[in-house]
C-alpha atoms as a printed R data frame, in Angstrom:
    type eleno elety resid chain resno       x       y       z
1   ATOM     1    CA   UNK     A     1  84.574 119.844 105.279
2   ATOM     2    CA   UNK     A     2  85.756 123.491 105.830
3   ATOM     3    CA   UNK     A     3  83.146 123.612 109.029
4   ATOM     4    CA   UNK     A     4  85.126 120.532 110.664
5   ATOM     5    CA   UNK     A     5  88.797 121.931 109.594
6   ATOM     6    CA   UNK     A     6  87.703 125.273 111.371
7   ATOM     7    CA   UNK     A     7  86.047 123.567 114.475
8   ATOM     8    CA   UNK     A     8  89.511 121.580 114.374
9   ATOM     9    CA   UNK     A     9  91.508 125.030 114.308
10  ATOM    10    CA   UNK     A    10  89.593 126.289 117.058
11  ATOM    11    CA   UNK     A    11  89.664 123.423 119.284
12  ATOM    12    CA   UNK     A    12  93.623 122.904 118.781
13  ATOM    13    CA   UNK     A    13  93.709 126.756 119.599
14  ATOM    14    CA   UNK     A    14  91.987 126.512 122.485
15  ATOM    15    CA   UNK     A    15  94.300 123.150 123.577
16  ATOM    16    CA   UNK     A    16  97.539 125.349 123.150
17  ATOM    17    CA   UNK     A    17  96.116 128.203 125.161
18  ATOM    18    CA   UNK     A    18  95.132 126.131 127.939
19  ATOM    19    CA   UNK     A    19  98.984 124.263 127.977
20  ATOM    20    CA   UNK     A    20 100.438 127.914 127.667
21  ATOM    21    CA   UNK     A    21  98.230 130.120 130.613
22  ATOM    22    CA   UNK     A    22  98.480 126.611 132.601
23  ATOM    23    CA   UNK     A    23 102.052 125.833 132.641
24  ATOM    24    CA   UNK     A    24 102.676 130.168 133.366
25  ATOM    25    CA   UNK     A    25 100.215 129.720 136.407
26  ATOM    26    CA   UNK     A    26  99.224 126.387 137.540
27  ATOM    27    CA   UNK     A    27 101.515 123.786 135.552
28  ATOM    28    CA   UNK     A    28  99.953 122.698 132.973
29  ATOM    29    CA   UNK     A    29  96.759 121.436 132.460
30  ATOM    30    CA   UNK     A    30  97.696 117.939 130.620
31  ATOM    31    CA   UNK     A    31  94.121 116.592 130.801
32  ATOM    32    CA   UNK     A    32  92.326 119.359 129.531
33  ATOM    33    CA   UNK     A    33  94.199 119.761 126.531
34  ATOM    34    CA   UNK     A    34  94.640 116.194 125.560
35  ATOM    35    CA   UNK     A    35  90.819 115.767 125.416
36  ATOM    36    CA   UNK     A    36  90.966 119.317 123.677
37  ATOM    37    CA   UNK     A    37  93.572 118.174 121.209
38  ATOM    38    CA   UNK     A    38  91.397 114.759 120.618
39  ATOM    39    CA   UNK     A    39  88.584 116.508 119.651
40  ATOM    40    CA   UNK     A    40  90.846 118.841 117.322
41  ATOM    41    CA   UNK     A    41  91.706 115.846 115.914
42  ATOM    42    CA   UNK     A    42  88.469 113.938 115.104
43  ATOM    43    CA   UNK     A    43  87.358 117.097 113.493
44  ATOM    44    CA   UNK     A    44  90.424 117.814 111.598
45  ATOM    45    CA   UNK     A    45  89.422 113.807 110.339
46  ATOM    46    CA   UNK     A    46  86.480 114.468 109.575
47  ATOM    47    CA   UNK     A    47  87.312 117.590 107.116
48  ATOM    48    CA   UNK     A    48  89.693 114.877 106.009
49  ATOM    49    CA   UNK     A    49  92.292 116.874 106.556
50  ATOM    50    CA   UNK     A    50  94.615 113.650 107.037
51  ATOM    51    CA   UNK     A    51  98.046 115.309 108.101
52  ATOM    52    CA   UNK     A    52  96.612 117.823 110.380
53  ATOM    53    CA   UNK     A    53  94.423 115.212 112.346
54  ATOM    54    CA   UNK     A    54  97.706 113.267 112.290
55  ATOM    55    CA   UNK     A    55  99.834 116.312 113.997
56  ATOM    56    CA   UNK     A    56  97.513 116.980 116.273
57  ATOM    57    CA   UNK     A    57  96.571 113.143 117.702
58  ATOM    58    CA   UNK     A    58 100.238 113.298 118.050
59  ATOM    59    CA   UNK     A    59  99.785 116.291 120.409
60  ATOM    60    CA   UNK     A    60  97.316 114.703 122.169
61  ATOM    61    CA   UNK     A    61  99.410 111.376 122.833
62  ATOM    62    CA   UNK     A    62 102.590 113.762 124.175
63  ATOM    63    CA   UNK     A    63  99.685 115.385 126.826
64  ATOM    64    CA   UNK     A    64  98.471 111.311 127.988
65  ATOM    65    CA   UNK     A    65 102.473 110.500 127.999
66  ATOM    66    CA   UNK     A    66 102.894 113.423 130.338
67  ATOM    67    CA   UNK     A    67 100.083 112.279 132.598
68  ATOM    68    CA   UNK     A    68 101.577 108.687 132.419
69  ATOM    69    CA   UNK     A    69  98.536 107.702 130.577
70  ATOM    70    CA   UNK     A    70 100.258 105.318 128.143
71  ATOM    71    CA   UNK     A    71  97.711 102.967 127.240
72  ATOM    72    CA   UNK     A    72  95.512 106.493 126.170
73  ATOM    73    CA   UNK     A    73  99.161 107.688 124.501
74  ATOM    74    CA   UNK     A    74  99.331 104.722 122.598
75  ATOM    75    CA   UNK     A    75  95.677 104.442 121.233
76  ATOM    76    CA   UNK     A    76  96.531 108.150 119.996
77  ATOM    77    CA   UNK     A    77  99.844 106.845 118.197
78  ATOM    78    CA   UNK     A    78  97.547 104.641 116.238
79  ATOM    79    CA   UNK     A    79  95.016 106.901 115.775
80  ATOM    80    CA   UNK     A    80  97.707 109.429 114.100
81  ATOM    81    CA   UNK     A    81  98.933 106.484 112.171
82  ATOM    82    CA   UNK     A    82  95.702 106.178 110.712
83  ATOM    83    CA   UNK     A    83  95.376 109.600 109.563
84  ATOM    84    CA   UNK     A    84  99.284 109.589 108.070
85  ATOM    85    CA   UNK     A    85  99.089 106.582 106.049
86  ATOM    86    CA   UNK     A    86  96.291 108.263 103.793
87  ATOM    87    CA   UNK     A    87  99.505 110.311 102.781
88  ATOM    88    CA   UNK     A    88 102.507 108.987 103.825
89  ATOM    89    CA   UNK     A    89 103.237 105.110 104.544
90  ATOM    90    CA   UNK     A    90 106.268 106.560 106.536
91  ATOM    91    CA   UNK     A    91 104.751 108.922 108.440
92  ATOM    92    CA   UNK     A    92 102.257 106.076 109.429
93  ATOM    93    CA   UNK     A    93 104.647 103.155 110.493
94  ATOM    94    CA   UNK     A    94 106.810 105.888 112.629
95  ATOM    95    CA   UNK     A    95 103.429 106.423 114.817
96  ATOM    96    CA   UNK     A    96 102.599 102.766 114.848
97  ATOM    97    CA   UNK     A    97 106.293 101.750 116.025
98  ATOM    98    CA   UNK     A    98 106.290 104.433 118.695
99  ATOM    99    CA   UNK     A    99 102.287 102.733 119.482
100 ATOM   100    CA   UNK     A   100 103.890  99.332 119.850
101 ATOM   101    CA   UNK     A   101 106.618 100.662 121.748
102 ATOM   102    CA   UNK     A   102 104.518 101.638 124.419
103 ATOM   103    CA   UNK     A   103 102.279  98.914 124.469
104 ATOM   104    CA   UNK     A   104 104.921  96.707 125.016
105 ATOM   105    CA   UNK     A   105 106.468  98.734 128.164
106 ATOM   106    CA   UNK     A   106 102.407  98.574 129.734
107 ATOM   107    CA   UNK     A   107 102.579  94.803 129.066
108 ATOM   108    CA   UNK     A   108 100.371  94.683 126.085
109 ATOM   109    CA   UNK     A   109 101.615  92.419 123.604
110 ATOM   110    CA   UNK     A   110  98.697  91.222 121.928
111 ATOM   111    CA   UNK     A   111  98.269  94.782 120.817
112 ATOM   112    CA   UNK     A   112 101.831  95.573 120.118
113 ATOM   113    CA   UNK     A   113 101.272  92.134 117.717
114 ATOM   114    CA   UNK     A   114  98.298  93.420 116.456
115 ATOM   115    CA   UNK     A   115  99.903  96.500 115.245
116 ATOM   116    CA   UNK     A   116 103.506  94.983 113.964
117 ATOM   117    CA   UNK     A   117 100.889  92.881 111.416
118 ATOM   118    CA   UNK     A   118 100.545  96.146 109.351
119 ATOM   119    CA   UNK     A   119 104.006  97.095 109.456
120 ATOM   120    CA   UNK     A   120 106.354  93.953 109.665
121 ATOM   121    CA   UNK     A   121 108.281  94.790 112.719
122 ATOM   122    CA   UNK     A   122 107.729  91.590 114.489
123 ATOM   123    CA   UNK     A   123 111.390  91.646 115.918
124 ATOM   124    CA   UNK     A   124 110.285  94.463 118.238
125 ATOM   125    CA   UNK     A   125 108.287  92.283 119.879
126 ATOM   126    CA   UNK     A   126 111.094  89.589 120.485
127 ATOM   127    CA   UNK     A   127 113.221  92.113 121.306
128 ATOM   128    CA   UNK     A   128 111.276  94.292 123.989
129 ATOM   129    CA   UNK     A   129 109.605  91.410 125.750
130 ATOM   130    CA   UNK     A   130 112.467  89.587 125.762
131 ATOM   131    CA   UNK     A   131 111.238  86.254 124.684
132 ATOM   132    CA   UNK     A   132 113.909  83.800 124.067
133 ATOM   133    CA   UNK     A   133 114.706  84.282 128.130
134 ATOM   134    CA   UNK     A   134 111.366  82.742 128.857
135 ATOM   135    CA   UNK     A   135 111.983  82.104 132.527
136 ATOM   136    CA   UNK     A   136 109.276  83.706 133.740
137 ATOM   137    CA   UNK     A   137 105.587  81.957 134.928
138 ATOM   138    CA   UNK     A   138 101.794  82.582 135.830
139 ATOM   139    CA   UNK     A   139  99.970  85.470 133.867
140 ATOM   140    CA   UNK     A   140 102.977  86.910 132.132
141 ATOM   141    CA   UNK     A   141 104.261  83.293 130.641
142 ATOM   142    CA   UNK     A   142 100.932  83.361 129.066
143 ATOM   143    CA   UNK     A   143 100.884  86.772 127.910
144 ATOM   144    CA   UNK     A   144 104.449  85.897 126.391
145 ATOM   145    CA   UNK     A   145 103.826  82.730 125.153
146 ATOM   146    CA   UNK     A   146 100.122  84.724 123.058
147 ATOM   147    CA   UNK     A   147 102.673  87.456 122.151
148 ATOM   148    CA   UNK     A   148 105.230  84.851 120.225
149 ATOM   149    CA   UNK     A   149 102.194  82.667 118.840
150 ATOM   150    CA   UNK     A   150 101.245  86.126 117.119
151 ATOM   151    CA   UNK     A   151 104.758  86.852 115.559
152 ATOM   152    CA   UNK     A   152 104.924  83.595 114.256
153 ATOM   153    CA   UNK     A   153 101.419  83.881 112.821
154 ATOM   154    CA   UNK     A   154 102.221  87.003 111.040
155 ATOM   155    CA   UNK     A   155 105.964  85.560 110.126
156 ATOM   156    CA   UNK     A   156 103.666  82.753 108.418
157 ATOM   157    CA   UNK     A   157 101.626  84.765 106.489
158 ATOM   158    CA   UNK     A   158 104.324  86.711 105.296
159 ATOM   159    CA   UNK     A   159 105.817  83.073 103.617
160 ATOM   160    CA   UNK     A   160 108.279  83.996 106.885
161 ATOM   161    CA   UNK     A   161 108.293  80.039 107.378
162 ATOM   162    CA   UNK     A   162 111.565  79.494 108.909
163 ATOM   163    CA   UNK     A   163 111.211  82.449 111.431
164 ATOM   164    CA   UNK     A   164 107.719  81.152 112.009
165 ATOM   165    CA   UNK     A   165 109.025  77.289 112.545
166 ATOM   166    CA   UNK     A   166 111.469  78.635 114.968
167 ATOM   167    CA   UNK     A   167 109.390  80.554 117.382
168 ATOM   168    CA   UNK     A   168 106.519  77.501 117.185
169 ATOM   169    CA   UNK     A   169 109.253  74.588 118.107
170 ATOM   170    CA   UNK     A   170 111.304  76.700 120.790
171 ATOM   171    CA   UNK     A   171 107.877  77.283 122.383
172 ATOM   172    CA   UNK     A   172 106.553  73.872 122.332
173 ATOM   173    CA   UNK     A   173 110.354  72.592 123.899
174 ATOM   174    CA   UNK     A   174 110.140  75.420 126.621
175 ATOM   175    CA   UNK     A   175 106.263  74.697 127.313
176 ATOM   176    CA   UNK     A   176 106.925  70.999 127.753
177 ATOM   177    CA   UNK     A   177 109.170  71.749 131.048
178 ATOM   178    CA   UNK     A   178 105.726  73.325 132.477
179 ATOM   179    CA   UNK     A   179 103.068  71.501 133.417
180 ATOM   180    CA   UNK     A   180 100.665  74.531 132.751
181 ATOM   181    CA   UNK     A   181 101.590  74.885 129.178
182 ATOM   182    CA   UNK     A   182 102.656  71.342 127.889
183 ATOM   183    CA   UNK     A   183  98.600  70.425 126.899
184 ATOM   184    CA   UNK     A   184  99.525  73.680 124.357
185 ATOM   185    CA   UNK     A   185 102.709  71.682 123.052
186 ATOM   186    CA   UNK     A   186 100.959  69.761 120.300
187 ATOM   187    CA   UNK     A   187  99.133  72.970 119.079
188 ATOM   188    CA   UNK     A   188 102.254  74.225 118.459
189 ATOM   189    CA   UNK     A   189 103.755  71.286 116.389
190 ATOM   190    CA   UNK     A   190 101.025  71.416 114.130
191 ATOM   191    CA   UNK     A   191 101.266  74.836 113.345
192 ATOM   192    CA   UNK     A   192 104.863  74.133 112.862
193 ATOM   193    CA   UNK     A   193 104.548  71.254 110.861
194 ATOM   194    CA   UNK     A   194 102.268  73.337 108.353
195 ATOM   195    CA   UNK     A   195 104.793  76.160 108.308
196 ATOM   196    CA   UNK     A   196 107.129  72.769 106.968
197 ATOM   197    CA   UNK     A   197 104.222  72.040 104.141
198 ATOM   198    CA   UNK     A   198 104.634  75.411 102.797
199 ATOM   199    CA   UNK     A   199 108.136  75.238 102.033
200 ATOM   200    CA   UNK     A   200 107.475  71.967 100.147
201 ATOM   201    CA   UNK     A   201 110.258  69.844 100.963
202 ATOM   202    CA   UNK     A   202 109.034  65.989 101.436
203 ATOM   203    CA   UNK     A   203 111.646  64.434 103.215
204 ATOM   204    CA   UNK     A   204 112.080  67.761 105.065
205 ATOM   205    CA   UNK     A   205 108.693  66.924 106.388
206 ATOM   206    CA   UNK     A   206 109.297  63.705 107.146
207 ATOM   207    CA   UNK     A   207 112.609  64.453 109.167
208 ATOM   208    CA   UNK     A   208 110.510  67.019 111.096
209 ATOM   209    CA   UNK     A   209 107.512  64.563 112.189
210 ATOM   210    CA   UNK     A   210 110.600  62.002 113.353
211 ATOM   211    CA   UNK     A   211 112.159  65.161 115.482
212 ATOM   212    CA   UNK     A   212 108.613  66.015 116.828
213 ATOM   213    CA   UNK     A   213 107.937  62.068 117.923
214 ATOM   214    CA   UNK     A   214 111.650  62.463 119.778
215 ATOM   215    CA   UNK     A   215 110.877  65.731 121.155
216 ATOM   216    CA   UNK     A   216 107.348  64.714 122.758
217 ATOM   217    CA   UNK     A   217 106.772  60.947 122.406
218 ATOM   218    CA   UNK     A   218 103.370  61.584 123.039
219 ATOM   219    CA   UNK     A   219 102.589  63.295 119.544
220 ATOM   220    CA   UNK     A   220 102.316  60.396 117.627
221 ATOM   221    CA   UNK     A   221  99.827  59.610 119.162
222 ATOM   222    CA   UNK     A   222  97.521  63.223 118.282
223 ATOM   223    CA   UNK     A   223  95.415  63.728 115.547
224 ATOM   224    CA   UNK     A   224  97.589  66.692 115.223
225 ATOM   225    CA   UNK     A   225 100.244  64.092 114.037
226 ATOM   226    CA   UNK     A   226  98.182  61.986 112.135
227 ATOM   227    CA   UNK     A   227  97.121  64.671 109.958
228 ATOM   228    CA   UNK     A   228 100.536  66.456 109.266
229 ATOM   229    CA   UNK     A   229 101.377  62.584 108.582
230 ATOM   230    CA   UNK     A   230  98.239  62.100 105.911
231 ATOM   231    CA   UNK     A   231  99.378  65.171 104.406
232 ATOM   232    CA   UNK     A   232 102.752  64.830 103.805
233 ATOM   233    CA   UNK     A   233 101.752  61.406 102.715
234 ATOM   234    CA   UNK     A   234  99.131  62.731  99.842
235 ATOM   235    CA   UNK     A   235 102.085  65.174  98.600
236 ATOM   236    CA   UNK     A   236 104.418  62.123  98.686
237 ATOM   237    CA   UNK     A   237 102.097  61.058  96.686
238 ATOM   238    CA   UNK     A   238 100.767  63.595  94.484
239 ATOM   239    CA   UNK     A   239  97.422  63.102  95.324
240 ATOM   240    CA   UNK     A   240  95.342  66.100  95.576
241 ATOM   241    CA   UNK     A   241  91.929  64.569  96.087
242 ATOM   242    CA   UNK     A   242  93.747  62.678  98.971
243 ATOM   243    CA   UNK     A   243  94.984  66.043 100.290
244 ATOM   244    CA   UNK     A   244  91.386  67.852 100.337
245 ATOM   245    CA   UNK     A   245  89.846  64.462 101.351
246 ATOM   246    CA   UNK     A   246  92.317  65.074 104.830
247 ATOM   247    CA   UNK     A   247  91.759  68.586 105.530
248 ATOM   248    CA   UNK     A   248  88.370  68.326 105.500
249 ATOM   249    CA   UNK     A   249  88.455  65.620 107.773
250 ATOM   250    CA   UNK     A   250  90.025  67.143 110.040
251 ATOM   251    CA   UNK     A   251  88.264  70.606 109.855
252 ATOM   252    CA   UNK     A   252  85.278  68.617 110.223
253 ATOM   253    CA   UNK     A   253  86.349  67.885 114.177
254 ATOM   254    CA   UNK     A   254  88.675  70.595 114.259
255 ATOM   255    CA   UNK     A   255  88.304  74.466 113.510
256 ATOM   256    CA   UNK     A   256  90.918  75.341 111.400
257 ATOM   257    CA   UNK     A   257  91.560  79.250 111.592
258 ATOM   258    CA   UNK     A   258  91.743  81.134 108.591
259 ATOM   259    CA   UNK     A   259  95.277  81.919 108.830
260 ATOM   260    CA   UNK     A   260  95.504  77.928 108.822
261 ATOM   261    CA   UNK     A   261  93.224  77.209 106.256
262 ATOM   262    CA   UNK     A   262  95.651  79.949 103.860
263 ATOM   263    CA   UNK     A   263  98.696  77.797 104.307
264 ATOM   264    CA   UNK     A   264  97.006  74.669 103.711
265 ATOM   265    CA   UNK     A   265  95.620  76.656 100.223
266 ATOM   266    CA   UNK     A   266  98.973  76.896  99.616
267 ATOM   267    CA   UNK     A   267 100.454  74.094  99.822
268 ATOM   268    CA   UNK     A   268  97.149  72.607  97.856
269 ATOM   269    CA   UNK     A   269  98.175  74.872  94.967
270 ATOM   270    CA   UNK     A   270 101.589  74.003  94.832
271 ATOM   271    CA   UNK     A   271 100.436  70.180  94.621
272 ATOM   272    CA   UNK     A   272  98.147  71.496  92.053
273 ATOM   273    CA   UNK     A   273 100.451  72.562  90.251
274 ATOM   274    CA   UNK     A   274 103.144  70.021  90.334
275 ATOM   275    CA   UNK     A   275 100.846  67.481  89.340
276 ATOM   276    CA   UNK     A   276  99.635  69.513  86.042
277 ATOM   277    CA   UNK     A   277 103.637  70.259  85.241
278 ATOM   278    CA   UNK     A   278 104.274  66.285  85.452
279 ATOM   279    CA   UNK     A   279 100.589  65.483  83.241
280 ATOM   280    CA   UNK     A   280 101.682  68.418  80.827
281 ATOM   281    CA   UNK     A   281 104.930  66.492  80.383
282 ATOM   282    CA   UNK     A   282 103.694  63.118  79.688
C-alpha cells in the first residue's frame, strides 16, 4: 500500500508541476495533468488511501471541466464519490450531485438517473431537464420521457408511490397527444396502477382503473388492464393463491422487471398478512 500512496504522491507532484511551469509559459497544460492527476488517483485507490484518491479525482475533473471535457469531468465526479463514501457519505453525495449536474447540462439523463438512485435527489432531474414543459419531440422527447420513467422507478422503490403515480400518469396523458409515444401509454398505466397496489387502498384502485378506461378507452381492452383488474380483484378478495395464480400468468407472457416483481412482493405480503390478522381473529 505505501508503494501505491508514494507512486500517487509522485504522480500528483508531477500533475501540479506541469499546471504551474505550463500556465507561467505556455497556458496550461489541462490534458497532461488531468491524465497525470487520474493516474495519481487510481494509485492513491489502490493504497486505499480513500480521501486522497478522492481530492485528487476531483483535481482531475476541474482539468476535463477546463478543457470542456464534461462527460470525462463527470465520470471523475463519480469516481471521487466512490473513494469519499468509504469515509464520508457527505463528501460522496456532494461529488455525485455535482456528477449529475453535469450530466444533465451534456444531455445525459439516464446517467444523471442512474446516479440520483444512490443519493435520492430525483428532483434534480425534474428540475434541470425541465420535464413537466414536455413540448419538445424526436430524440430528446425520448431521452426525456427514459429520464422521468427512471425517477419514477426509483420514487417507487423508495415506497415514493404518489410521486411515482404522478410522473407515470402525466406521461402516459402527454404521450397520448403523440403518435410516436402513445403505443408506450399502456406501459405506463400499469406501472402506475402497481404503484396504486402498494398503497393498498381497494376502492382507490378501483377509482384509478375507471380514470385509466376514461383517459385511454383503449386500455380496457390490454392485458395490462386485465391484470391490474385480476389483482385488485384477488385483494378484494383476500385471496392470495388467486393473487400468485395472476402474476404468474402474466409473467409467463410478460417479463416482469425486477423492480416490478418487488412491488408486486409487496403488495403479496401485505395480503399475506391481512389475511393471517383476520384468521388470527376468528
Amino acid at each position: 500500500m505505501a508503494d501505491h500512496i508514494a507512486t500517487g504522491q509522485q504522480l500528483a507532484n508531477k500533475a501540479e508541476k506541469k499546471l504551474f511551469c505550463c500556465c507561467a509559459l505556455f497556458g496550461s497544460n489541462y490534458e497532461d495533468a488531468a491524465e497525470l492527476f487520474l493516474k495519481s488517483a487510481k494509485s492513491f485507490k489502490l493504497g486505499k488511501s480513500w480521501d486522497k484518491a478522492g481530492s485528487i479525482f476531483i483535481k482531475s475533473a476541474k482539468c476535463h471541466m477546463k478543457l470542456d471535457n464534461k462527460f470525462d469531468a463527470a465520470k471523475a465526479y463519480v469516481d471521487a464519490s466512490h473513494c469519499y463514501k468509504k469515509t464520508s457519505r457527505k463528501g460522496g453525495i456532494t461529488c455525485l450531485k455535482q456528477a449529475v449536474t453535469i450530466f444533465m447540462e451534456i444531455g445525459q439523463h439516464i446517467m444523471a438517473a442512474k446516479y440520483c438512485k444512490e443519493i435520492g435527489i430525483y428532483e434534480l432531474i425534474i428540475s434541470r431537464a425541465k420535464l413537466e414543459l414536455f413540448d419538445i419531440r424526436g430524440d430528446s422527447a425520448t431521452s426525456v420521457i427514459q429520464c422521468k420513467q427512471k425517477v419514477a422507478q426509483f420514487s417507487a422503490q423508495l415506497q415514493q408511490y404518489q410521486k411515482a403515480i404522478k410522473i407515470y400518469e402525466d406521461t402516459a396523458q402527454q404521450s397520448l397527444n403523440n403518435n410516436l409515444l402513445k403505443y408506450g401509454v399502456r406501459g405506463y398505466l400499469l406501472n402506475s396502477g402497481l404503484c396504486e397496489l402498494c398503497r393498498g387502498d381497494i376502492v382507490a384502485i378501483t377509482n384509478t382503473l375507471e380514470r385509466y378506461q376514461d383517459l385511454d378507452p383503449t386500455f380496457s381492452r390490454t392485458r395490462e388492464y386485465r391484470f391490474l383488474a385480476d389483482l385488485a380483484a384477488s385483494i378484494d378478495n383476500e385471496d392470495v393463491a388467486s393473487f400468485t395464480r395472476v402474476v404468474k400468468e402474466f409473467g409467463s407472457i410478460t417479463h416482469l422487471e425486477s423492480w416490478k416483481s418487488t412491488l408486486l412482493s409487496r403488495v403479496k405480503d401485505a395480503l399475506e398478512a391481512k389475511v393471517m390478522e383476520e384468521d388470527d381473529l376468528t
